[in-house]
N, C-alpha and C positions, 0 to 999 in steps of 0.2 A: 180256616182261611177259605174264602168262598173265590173261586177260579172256574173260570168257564160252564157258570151255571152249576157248579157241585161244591161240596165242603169238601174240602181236604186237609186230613190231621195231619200233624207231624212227622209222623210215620210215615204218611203217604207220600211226605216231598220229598224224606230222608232217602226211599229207595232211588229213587233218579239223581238226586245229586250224588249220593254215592255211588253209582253207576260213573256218573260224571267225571269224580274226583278220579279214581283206579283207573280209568282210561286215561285220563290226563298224566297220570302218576307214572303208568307203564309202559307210552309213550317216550315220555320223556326218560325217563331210566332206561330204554331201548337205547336213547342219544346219549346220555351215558358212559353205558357200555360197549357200543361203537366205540368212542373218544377213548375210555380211558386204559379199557382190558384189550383190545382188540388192535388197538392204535391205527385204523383205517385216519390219515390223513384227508382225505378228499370228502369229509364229512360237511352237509350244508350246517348253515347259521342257525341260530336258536330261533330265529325268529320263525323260520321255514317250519322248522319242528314243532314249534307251539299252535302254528297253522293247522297241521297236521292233523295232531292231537286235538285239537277243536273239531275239526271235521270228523275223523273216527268217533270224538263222542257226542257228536250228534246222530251219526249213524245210529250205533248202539243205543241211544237216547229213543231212536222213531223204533227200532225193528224191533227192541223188548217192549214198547209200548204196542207196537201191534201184534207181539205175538203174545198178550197178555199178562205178562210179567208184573206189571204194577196192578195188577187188580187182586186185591189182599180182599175184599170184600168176601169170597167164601176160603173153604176151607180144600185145599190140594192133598192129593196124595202125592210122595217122591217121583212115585213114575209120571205122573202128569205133569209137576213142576220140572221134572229132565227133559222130557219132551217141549214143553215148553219154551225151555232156556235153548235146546238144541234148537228148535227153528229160528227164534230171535237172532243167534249165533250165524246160523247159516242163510238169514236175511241180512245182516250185516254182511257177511260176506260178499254178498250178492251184489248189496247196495256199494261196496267199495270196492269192488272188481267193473260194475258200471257205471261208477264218476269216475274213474281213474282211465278205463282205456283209453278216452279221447284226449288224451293228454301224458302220453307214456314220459313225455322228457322234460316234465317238472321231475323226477325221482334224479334225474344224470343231468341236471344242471346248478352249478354253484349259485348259490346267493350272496352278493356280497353287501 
């Protein structure tokens, strides 16, 4: 498949949409487990949560792509792919501690 001037095999899509999928996955299973083990009543709508969980996996989406994670094209040692995954990790961080400050009381408001 030819995308932004490059081919890209199989393989190469599978890593970001799988990225994709477990963030959406473990999201939602946070909402969950709120709900169902924890019994927090005051929990927002599905809909707010699925918001959510799209936003976090596009973070994760940009910050493993910039900190090289999808580039399969040579061959990594474990130290360099941990290192790797740890800055991605803690650009995501980064990146969802500054979209979120300016807006602390979407977290403490019900959607209905």
């Amino acid at each position: 498949m030819r995308l932004f001037n490059r081919y890209y095999s199989g393989y190469d899509l599978a890593l970001p949409l799988g990225d994709v999928a477990i963030t959406l996955i473990s999201v939602l299973a946070a909402r969950l487990f709120v709900v169902d083990v924890v019994h927090y009543s005051e929990v927002l709508r599905w809909h707010h949560w699925t918001l959510l969980a799209g936003w976090v996996s596009v973070s994760v989406l940009v910050s493993f792509y910039y900190a090289d994670l999808y580039e399969i094209d040579q061959a990594l040692s474990q130290r360099e792919l941990s290192l790797r995954f740890a800055n991605g990790f803690g650009i995501t961080c980064l990146l969802i501690a500054a979209l979120s400050y300016p807006f602390p009381s979407l977290a403490s408001r019900k959607f209905i």
